[in-house]
N, CA and C atoms of all chains as a GROMACS GRO file, in nm:
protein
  540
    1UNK      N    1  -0.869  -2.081  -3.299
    1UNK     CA    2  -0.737  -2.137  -3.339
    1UNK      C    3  -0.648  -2.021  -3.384
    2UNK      N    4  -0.497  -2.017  -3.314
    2UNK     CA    5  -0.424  -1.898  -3.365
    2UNK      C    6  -0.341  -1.948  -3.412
    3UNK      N    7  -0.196  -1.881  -3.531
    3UNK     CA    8  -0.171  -1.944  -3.621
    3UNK      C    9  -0.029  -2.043  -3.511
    4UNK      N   10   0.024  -1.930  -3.422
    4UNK     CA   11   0.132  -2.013  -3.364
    4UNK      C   12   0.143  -1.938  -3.228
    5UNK      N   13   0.228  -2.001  -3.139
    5UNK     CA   14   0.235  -1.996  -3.013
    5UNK      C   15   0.385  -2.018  -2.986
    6UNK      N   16   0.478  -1.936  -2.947
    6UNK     CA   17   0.617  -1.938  -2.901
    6UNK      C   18   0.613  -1.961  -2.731
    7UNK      N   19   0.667  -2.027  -2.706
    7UNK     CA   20   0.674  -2.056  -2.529
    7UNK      C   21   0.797  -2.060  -2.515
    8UNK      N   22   0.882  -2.043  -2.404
    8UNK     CA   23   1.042  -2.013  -2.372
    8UNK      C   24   1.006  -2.129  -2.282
    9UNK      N   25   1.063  -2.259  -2.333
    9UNK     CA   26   1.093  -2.379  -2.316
    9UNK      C   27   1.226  -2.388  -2.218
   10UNK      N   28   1.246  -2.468  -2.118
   10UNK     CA   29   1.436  -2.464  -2.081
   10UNK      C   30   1.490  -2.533  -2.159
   11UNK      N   31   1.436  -2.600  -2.261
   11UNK     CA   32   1.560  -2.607  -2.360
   11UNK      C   33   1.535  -2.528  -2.489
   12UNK      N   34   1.476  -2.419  -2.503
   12UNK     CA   35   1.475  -2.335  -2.586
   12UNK      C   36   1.359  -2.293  -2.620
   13UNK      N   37   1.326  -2.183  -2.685
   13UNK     CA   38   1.224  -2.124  -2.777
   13UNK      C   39   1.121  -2.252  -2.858
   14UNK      N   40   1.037  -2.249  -2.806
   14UNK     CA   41   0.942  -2.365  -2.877
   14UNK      C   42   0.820  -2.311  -2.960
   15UNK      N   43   0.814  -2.343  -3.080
   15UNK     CA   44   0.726  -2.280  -3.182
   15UNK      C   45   0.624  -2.366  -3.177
   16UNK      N   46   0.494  -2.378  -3.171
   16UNK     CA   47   0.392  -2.431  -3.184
   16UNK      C   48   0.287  -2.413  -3.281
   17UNK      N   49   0.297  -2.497  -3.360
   17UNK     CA   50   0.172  -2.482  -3.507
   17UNK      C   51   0.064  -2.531  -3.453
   18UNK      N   52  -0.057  -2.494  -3.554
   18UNK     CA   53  -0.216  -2.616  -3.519
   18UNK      C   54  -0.134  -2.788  -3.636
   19UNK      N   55  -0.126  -2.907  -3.534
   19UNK     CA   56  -0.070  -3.005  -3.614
   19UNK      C   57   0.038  -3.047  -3.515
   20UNK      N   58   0.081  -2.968  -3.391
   20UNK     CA   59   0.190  -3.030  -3.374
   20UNK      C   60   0.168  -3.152  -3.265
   21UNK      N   61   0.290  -3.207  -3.280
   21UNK     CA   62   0.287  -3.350  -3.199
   21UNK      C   63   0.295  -3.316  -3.044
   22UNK      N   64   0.237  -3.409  -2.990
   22UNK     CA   65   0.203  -3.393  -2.891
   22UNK      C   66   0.310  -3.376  -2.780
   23UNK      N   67   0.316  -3.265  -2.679
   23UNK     CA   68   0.468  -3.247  -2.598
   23UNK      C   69   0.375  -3.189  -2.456
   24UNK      N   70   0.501  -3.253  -2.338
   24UNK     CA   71   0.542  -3.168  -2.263
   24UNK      C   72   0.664  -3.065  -2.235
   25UNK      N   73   0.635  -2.925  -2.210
   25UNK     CA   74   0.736  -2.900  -2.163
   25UNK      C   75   0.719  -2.770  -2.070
   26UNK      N   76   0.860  -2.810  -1.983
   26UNK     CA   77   0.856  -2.698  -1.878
   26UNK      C   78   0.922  -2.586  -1.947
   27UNK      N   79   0.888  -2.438  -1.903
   27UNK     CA   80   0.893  -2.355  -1.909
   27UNK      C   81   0.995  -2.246  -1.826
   28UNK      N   82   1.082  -2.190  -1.889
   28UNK     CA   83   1.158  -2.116  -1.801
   28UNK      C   84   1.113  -1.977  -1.838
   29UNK      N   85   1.104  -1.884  -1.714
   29UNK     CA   86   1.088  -1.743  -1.716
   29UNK      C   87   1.096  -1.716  -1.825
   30UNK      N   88   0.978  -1.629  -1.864
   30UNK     CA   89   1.018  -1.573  -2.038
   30UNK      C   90   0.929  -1.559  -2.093
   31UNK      N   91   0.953  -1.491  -2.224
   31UNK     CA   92   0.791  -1.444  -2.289
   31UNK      C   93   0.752  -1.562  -2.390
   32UNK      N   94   0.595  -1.525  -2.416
   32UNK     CA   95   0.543  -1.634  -2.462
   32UNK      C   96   0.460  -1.538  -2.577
   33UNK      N   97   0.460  -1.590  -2.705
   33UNK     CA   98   0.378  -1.526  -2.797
   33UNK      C   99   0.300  -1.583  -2.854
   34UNK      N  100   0.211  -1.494  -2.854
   34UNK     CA  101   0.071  -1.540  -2.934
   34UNK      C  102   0.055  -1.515  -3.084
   35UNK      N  103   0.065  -1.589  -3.195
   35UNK     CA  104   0.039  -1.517  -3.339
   35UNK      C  105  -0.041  -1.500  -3.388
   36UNK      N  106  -0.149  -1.420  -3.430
   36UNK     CA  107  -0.247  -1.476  -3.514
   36UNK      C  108  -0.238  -1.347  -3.585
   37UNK      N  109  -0.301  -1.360  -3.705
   37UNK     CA  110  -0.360  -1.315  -3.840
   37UNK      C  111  -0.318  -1.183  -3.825
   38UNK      N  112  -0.374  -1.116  -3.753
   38UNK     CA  113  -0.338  -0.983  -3.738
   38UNK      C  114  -0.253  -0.938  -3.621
   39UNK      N  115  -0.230  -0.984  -3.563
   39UNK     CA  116  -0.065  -0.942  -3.507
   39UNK      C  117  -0.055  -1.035  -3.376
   40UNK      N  118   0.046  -1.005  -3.275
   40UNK     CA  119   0.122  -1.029  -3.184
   40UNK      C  120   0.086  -1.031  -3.051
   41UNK      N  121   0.015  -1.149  -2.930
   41UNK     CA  122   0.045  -1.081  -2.820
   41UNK      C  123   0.126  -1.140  -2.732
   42UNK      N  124   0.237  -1.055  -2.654
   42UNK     CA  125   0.277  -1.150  -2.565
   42UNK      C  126   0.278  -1.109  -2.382
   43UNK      N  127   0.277  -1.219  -2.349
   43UNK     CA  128   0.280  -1.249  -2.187
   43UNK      C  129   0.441  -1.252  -2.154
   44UNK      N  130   0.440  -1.272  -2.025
   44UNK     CA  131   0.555  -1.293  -1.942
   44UNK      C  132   0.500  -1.416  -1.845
   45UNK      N  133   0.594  -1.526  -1.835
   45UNK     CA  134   0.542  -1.619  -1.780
   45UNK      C  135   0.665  -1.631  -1.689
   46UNK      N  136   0.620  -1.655  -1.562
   46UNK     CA  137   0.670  -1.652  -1.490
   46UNK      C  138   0.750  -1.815  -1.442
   47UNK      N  139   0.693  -1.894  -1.508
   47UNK     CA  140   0.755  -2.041  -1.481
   47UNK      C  141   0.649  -2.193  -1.557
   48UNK      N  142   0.632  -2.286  -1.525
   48UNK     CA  143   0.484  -2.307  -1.560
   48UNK      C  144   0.611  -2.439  -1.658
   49UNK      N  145   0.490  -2.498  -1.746
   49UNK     CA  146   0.423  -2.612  -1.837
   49UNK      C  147   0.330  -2.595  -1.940
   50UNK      N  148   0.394  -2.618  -2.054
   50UNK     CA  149   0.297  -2.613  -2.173
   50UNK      C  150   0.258  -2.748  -2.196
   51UNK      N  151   0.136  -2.775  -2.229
   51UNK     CA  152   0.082  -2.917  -2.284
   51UNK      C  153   0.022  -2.912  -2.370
   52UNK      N  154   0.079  -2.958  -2.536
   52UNK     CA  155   0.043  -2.942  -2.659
   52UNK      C  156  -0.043  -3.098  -2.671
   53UNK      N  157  -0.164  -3.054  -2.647
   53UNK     CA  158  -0.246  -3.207  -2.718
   53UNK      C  159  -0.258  -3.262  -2.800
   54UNK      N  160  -0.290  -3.363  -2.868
   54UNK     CA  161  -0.268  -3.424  -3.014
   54UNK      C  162  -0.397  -3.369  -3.136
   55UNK      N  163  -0.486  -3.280  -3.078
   55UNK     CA  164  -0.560  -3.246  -3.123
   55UNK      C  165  -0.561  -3.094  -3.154
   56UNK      N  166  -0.455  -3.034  -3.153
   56UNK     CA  167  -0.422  -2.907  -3.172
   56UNK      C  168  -0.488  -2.791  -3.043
   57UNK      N  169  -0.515  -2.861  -2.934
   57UNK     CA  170  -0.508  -2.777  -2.840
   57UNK      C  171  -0.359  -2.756  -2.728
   58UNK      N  172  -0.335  -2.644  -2.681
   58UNK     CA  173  -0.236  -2.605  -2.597
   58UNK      C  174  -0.271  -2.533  -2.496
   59UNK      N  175  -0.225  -2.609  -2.339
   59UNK     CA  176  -0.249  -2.565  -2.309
   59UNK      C  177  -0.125  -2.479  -2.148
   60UNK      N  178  -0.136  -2.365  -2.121
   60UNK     CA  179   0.002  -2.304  -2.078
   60UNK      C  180  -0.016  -2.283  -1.918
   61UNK      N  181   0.027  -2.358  -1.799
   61UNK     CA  182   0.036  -2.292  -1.688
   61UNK      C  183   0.114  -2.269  -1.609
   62UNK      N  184   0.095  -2.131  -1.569
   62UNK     CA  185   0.181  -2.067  -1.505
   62UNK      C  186   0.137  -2.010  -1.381
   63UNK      N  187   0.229  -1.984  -1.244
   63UNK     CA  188   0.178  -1.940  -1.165
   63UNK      C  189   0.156  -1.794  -1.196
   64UNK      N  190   0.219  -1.707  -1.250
   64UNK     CA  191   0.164  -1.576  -1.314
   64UNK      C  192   0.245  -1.549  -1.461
   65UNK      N  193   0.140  -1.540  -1.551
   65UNK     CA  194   0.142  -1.433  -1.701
   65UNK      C  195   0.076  -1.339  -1.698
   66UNK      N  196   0.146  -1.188  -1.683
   66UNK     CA  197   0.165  -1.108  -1.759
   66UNK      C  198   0.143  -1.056  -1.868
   67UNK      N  199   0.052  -0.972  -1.922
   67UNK     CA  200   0.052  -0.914  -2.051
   67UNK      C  201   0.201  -0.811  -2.031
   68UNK      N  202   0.291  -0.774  -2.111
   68UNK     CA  203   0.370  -0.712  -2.102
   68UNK      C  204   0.389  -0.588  -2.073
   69UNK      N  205   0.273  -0.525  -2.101
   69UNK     CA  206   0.286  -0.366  -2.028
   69UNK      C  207   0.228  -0.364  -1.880
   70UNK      N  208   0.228  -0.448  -1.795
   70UNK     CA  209   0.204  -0.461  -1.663
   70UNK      C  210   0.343  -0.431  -1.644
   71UNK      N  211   0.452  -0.473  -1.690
   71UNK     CA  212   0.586  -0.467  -1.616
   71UNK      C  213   0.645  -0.338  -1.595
   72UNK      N  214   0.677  -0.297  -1.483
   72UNK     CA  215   0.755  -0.141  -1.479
   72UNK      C  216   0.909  -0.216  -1.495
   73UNK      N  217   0.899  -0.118  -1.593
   73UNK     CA  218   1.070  -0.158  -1.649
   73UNK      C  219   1.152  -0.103  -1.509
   74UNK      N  220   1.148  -0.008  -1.451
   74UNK     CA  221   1.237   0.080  -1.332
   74UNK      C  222   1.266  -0.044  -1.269
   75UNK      N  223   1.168  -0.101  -1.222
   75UNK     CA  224   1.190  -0.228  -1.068
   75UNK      C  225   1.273  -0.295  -1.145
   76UNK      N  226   1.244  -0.358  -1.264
   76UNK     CA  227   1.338  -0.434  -1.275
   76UNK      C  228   1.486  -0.441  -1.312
   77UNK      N  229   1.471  -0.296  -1.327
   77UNK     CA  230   1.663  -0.230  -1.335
   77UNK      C  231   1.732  -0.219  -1.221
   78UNK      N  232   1.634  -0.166  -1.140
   78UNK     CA  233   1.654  -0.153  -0.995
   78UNK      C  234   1.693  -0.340  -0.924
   79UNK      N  235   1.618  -0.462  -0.980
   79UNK     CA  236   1.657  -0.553  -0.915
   79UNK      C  237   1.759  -0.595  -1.000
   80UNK      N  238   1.777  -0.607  -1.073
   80UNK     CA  239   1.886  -0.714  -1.143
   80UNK      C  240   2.064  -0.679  -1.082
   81UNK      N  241   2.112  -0.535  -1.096
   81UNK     CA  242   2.178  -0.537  -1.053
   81UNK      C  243   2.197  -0.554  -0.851
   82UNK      N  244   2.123  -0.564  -0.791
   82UNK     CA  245   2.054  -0.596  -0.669
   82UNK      C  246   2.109  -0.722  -0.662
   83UNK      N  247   2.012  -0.809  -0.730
   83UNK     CA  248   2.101  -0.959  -0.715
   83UNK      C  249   2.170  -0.965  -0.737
   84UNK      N  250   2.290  -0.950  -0.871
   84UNK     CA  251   2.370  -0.977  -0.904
   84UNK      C  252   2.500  -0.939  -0.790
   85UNK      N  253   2.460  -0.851  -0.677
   85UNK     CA  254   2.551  -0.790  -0.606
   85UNK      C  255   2.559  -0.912  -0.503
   86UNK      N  256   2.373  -0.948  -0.448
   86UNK     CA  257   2.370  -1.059  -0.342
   86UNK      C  258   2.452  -1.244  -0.399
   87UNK      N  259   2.428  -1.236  -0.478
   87UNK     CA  260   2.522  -1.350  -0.591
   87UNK      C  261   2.645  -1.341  -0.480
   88UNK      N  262   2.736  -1.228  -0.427
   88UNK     CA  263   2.838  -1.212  -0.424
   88UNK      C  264   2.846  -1.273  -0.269
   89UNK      N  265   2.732  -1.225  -0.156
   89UNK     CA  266   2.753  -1.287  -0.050
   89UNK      C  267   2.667  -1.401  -0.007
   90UNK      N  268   2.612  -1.433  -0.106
   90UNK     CA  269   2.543  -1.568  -0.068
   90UNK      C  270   2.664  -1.685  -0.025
   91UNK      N  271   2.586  -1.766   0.121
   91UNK     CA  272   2.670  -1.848   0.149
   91UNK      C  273   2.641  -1.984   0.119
   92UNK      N  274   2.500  -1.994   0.167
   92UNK     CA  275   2.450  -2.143   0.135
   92UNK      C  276   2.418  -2.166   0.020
   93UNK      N  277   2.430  -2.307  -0.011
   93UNK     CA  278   2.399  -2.327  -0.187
   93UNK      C  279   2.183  -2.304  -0.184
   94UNK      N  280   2.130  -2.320  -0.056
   94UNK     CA  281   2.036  -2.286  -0.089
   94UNK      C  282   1.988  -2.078  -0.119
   95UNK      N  283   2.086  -2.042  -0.075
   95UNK     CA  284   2.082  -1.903  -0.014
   95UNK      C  285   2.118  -1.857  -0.212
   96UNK      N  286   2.249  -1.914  -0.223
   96UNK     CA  287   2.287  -1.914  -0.373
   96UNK      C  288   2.157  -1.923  -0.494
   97UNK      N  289   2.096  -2.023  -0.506
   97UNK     CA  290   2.014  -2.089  -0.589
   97UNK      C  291   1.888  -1.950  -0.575
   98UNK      N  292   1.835  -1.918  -0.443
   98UNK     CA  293   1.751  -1.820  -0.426
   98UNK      C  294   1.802  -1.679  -0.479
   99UNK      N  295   1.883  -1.642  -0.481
   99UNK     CA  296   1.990  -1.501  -0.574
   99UNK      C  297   1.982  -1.546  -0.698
  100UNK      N  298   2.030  -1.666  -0.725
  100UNK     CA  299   2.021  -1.706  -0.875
  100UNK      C  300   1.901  -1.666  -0.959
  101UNK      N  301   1.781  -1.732  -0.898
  101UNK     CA  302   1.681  -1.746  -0.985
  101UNK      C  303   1.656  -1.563  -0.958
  102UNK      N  304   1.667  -1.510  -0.912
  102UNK     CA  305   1.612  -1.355  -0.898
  102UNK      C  306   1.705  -1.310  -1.025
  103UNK      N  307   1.828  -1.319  -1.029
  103UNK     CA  308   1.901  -1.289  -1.196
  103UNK      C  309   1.836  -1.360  -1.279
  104UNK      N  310   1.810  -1.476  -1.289
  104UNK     CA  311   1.751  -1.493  -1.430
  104UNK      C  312   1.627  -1.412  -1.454
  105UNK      N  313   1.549  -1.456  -1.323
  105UNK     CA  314   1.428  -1.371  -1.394
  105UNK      C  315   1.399  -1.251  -1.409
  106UNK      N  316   1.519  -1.132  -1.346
  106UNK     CA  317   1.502  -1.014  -1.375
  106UNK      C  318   1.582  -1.009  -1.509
  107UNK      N  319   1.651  -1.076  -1.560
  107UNK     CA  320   1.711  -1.070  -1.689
  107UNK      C  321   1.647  -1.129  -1.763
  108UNK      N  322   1.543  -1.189  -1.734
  108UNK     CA  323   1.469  -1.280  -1.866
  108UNK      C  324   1.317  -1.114  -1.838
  109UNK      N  325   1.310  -1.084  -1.785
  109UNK     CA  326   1.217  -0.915  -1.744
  109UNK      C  327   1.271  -0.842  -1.845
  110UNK      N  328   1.400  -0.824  -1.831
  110UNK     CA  329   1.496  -0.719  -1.891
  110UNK      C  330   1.497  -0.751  -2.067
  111UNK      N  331   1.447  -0.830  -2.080
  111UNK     CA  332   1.480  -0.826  -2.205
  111UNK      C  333   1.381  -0.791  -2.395
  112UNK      N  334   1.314  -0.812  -2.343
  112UNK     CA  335   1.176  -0.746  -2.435
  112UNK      C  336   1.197  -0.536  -2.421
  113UNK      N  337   2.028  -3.896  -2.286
  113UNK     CA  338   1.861  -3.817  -2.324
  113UNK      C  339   1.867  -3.761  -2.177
  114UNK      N  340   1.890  -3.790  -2.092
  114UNK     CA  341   1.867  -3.711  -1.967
  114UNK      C  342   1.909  -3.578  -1.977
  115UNK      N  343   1.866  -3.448  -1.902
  115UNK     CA  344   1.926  -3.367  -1.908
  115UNK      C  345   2.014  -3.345  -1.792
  116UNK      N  346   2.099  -3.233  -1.750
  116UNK     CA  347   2.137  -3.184  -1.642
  116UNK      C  348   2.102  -3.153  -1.495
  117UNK      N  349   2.087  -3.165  -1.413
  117UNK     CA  350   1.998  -3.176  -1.317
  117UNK      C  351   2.011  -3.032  -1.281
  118UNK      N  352   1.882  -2.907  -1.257
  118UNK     CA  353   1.872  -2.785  -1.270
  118UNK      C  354   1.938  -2.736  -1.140
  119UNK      N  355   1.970  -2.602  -1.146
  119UNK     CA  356   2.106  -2.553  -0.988
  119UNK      C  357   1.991  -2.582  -0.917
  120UNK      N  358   1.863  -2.538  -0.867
  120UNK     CA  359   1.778  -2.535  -0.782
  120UNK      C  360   1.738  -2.671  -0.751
  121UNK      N  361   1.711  -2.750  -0.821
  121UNK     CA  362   1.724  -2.890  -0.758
  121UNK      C  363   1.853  -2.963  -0.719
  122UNK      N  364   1.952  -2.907  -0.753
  122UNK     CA  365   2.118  -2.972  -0.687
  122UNK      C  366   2.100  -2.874  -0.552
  123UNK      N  367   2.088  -2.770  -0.530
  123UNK     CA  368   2.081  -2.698  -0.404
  123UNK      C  369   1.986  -2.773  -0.336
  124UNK      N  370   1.867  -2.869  -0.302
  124UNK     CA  371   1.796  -2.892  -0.248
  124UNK      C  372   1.636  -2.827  -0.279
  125UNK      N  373   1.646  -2.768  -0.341
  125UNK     CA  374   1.510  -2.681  -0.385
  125UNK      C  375   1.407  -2.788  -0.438
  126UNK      N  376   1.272  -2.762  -0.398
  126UNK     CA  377   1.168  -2.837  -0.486
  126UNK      C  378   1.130  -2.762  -0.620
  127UNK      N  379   1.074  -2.803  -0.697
  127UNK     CA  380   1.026  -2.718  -0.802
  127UNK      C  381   0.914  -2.617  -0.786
  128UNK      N  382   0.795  -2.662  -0.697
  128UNK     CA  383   0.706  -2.587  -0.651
  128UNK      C  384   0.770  -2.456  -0.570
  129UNK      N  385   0.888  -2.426  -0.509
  129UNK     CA  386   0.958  -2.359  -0.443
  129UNK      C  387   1.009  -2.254  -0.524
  130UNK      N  388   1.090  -2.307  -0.605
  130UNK     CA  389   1.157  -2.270  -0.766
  130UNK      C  390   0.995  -2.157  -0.841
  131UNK      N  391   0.937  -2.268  -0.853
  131UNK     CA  392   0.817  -2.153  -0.915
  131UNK      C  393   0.766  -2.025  -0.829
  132UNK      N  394   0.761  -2.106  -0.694
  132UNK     CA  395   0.705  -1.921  -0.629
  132UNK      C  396   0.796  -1.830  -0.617
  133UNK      N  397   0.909  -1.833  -0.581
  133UNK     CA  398   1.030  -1.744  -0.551
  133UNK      C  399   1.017  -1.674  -0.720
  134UNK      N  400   1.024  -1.732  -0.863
  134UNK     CA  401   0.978  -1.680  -0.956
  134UNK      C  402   0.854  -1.616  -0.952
  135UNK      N  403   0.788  -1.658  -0.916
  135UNK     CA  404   0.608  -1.593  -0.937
  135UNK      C  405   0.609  -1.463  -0.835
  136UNK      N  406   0.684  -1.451  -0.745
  136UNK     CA  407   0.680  -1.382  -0.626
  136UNK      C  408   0.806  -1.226  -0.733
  137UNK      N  409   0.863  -1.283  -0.781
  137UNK     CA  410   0.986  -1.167  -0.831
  137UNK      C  411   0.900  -1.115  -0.910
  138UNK      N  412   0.835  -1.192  -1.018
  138UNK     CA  413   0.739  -1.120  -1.147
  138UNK      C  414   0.611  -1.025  -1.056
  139UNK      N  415   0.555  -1.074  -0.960
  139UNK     CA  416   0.455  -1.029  -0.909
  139UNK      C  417   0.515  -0.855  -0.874
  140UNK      N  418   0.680  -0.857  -0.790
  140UNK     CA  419   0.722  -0.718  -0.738
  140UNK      C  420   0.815  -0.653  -0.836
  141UNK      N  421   0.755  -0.711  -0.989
  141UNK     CA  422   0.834  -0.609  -1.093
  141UNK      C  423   0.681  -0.554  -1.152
  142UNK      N  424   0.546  -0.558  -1.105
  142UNK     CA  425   0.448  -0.509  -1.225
  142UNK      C  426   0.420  -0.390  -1.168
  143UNK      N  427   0.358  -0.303  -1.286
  143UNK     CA  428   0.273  -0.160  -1.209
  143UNK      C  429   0.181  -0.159  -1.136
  144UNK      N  430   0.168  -0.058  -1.084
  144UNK     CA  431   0.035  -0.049  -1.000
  144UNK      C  432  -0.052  -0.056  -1.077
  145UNK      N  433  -0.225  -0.091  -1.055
  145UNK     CA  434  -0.246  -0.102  -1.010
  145UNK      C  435  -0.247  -0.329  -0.957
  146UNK      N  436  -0.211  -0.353  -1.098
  146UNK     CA  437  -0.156  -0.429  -1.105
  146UNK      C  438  -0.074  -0.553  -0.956
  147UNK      N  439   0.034  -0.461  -0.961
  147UNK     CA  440   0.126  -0.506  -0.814
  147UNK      C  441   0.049  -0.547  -0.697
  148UNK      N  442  -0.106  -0.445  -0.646
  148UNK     CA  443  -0.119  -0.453  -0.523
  148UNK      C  444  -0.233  -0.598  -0.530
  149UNK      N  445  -0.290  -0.600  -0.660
  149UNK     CA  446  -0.392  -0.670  -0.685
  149UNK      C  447  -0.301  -0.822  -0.682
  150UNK      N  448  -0.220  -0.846  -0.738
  150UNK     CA  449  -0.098  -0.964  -0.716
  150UNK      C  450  -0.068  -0.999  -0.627
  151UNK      N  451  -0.037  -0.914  -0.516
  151UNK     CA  452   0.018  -0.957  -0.368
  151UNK      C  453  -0.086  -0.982  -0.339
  152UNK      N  454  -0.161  -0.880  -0.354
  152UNK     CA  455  -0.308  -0.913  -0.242
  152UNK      C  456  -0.399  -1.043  -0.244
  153UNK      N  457  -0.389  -1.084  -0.390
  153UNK     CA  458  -0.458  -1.244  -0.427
  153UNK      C  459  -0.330  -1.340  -0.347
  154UNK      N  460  -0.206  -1.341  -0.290
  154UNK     CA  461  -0.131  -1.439  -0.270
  154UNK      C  462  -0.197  -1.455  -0.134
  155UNK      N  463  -0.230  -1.352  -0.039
  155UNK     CA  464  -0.227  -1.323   0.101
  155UNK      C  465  -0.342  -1.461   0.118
  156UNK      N  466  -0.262  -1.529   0.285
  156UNK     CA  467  -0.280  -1.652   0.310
  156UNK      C  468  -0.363  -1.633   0.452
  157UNK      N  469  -0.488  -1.693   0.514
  157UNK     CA  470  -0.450  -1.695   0.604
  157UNK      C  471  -0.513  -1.827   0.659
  158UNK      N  472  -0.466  -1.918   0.726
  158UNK     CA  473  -0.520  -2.080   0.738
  158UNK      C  474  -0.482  -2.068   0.936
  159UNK      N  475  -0.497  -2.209   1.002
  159UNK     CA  476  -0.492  -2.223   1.130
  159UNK      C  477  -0.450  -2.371   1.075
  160UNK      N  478  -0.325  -2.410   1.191
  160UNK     CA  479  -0.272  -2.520   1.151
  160UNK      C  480  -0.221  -2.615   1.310
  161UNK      N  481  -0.298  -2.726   1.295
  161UNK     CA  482  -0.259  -2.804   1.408
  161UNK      C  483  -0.198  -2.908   1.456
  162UNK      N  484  -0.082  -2.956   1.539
  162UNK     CA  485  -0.032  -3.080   1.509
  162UNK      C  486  -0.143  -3.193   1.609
  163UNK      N  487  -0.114  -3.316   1.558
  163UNK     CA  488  -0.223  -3.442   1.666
  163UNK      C  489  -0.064  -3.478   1.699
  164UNK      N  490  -0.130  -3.540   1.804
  164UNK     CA  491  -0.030  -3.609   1.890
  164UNK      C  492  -0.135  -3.748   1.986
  165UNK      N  493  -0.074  -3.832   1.978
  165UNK     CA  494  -0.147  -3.930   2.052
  165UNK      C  495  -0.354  -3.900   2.032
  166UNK      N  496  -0.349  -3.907   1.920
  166UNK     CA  497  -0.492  -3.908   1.869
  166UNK      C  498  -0.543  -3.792   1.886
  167UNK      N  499  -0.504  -3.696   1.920
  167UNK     CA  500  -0.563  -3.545   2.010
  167UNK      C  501  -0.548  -3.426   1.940
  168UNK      N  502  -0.619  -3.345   1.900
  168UNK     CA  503  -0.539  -3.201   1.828
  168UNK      C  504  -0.470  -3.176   1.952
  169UNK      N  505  -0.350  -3.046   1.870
  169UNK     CA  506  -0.296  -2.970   1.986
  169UNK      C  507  -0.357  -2.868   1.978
  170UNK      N  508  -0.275  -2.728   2.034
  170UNK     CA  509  -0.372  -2.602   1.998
  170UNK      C  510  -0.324  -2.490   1.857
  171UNK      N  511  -0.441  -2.500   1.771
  171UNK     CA  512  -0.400  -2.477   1.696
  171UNK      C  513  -0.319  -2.319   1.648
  172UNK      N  514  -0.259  -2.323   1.557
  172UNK     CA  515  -0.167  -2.197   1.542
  172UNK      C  516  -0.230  -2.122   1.458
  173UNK      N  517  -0.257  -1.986   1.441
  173UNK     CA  518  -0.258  -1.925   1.321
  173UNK      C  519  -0.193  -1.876   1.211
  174UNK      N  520  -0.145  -1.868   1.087
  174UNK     CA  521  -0.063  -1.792   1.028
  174UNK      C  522  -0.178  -1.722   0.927
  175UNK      N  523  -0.149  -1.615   0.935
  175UNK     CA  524  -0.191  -1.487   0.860
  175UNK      C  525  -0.105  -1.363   0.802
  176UNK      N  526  -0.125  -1.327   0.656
  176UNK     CA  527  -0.029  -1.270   0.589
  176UNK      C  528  -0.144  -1.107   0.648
  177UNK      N  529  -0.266  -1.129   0.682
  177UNK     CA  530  -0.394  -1.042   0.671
  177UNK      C  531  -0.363  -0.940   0.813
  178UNK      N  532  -0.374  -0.789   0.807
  178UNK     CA  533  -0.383  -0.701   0.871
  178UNK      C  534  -0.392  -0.818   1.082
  179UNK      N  535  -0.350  -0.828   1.184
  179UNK     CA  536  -0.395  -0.825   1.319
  179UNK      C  537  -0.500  -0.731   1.312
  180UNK      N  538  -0.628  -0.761   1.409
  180UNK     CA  539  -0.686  -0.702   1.436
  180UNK      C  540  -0.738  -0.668   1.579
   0.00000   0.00000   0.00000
């Protein structure tokens, strides 16, 4: 049992105690922390569902987490402004939506 | 109580779609040795066939894996 669990919820930062009520929620790109006693770890989750059980288990899936020093910061300097350029000639709203999500998630990368 | 309906599902996107195009960006931002071990667990390779009037057809291959 660890003391708390932060997950990047799409509707926000979700703190998780041992006690809490029971939830779903989806997950947007973003880091996820682990607390316990003696310090900090966090992942990068790439998308996914947390399921907090009524029994103080949680549980987090994602198609890939990350411990955070896997990430080369370079690539992802190198992509963000990349998309943000393709943003500009995307035509189709599906073509759009595919540029999109590459900015968020190199900006949700970018930010730790 | 509803929320907003997300850009990727107003574009037509499924969510399973939405997640790999994410899983696929995180996968080509990590280090080596990392990166190659990521792609390399995605690599697919299946044979896929349509029936028609009770019958396979002939089936296709798709492979992400080296031709040999």
């Amino acid at each position: 049992m660890v003391d708390m669990v932060i997950v990047p919820a799409t509707r926000g930062q979700l703190g998780v105690l041992p006690g809490h009520v029971a939830t779903i929620a989806e997950l947007k790109p973003g880091i996820m922390s682990v607390h316990d006693g003696n310090g900090v770890t966090k992942y990068f989750v790439s998308s996914g569902f947390a399921f907090v059980h009524a029994n103080s288990f949680a549980d987090l899936i994602a198609v890939e987490a990350v411990p955070l020093d896997r990430i080369d910061a370079c690539l992802v300097w190198k992509g963000l402004p990349e998309f943000t350029q393709k943003l500009k000639s995307a035509s189709t709203d599906l073509e759009k939506a595919e540029v999109q999500i590459g900015v968020d998630v190199h900006s949700a990368l970018n930010s730790p | 109580m509803s929320a907003p309906m997300p850009f990727w599902r107003a574009a037509g996107m499924t969510y399973i779609t939405y997640s790999n195009i994410c899983a696929n960006l995180v996968r080509n931002c990590l280090k080596e040795p990392h990166k190659a071990e990521a792609l390399n667990r995605e690599k697919v390779h299946f044979a896929i066939s349509t029936w028609k009037d009770g019958k396979a057809e002939k089936p296709v291959i798709r492979s992400d894996l080296a031709e040999d």
